[in-house]
N, C-alpha and C positions, 0 to 999 in steps of 0.2 A: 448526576455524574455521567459524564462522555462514556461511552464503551467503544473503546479500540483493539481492534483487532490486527495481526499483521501476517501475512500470508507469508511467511518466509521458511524455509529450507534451513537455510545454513544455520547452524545453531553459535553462531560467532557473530553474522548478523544480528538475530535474533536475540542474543546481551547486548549488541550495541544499542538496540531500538528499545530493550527494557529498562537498559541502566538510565536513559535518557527519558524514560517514559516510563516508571516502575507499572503502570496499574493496567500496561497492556500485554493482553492476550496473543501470544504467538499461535501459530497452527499449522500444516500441513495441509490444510485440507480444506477444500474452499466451502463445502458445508458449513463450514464452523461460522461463519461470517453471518448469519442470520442475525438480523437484530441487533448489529454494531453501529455505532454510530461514523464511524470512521472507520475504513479499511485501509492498511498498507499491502500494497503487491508487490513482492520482487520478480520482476518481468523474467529472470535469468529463470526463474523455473517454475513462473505462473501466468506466463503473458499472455495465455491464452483465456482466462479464467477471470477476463474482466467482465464479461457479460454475463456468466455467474454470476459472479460477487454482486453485479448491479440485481439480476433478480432476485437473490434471495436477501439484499438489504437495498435496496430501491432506493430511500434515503440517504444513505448514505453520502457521505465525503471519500470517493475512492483517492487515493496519493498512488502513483506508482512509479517505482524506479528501476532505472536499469543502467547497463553500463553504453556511456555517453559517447559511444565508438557504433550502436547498434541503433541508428536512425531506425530502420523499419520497427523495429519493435515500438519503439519509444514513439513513432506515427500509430503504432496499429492500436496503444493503448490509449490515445484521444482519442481514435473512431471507435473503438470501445465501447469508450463511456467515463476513463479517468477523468475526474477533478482535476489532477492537479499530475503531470507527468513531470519526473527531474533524472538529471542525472545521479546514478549514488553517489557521488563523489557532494554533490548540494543537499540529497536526500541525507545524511550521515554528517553532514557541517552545520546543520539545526536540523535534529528530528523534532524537535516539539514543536516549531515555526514549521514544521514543513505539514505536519496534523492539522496547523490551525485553518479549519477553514473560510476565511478571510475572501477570497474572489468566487466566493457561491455565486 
C-alpha cells in the first residue's frame, strides 16, 4: 500500500486532499513525512521544506503546489527537489492524478 502523506495547514485543504484520497495522512510538520511514499507540499506554508521532506523520505514522489500567481515559489520547489510542481487550482482538479507518479 502507498503511504501518502500531505504537508498542509489549512484544514479545508487538507478534507479536500482526503476526501479525494481517504488513506492520506495530513500533518503540520515536515518530520512527519519519513517513510512516505508520496509527499504533498502546500508551498503557501511549506515551501521551504522541500529539502526536508526530500531527506527524511529520499524516495519519495514529492507533488507540490502552490498558487499559480507565485512563479518564484513554484521555481524554488523544482530546485528543490519537487517531482511534480502545479498550480492548486490543477493540484485540487485531480488530486489522485496529481499523487500518481507517472513521470519518475
Amino acid at each position: 500500500m502507498t503511504r501518502v502523506v500531505a504537508l498542509v495547514d489549512d484544514l479545508i485543504d487538507q478534507s479536500r486532499i482526503t476526501a479525494a484520497a481517504p488513506d492520506t495522512v495530513t500533518t503540520r510538520s515536515a518530520g512527519d513525512v519519513a517513510g512516505a511514499d508520496v509527499v504533498v507540499v502546500d508551498l503557501g506554508g511549506h515551501g521551504d521544506s522541500i529539502t526536508e521532506v526530500r531527506d527524511l523520505a529520499p524516495g519519495a514522489f514529492v507533488v507540490a503546489f502552490g498558487r499559480h500567481d507565485d512563479a518564484d515559489a513554484l521555481k524554488a520547489a523544482r530546485v528543490a527537489g519537487a517531482d511534480r510542481v502545479l498550480a492548486r487550482s490543477k493540484f485540487f482538479a485531480d488530486v489522485v492524478g496529481s499523487l500518481e507518479p507517472t513521470d519518475r
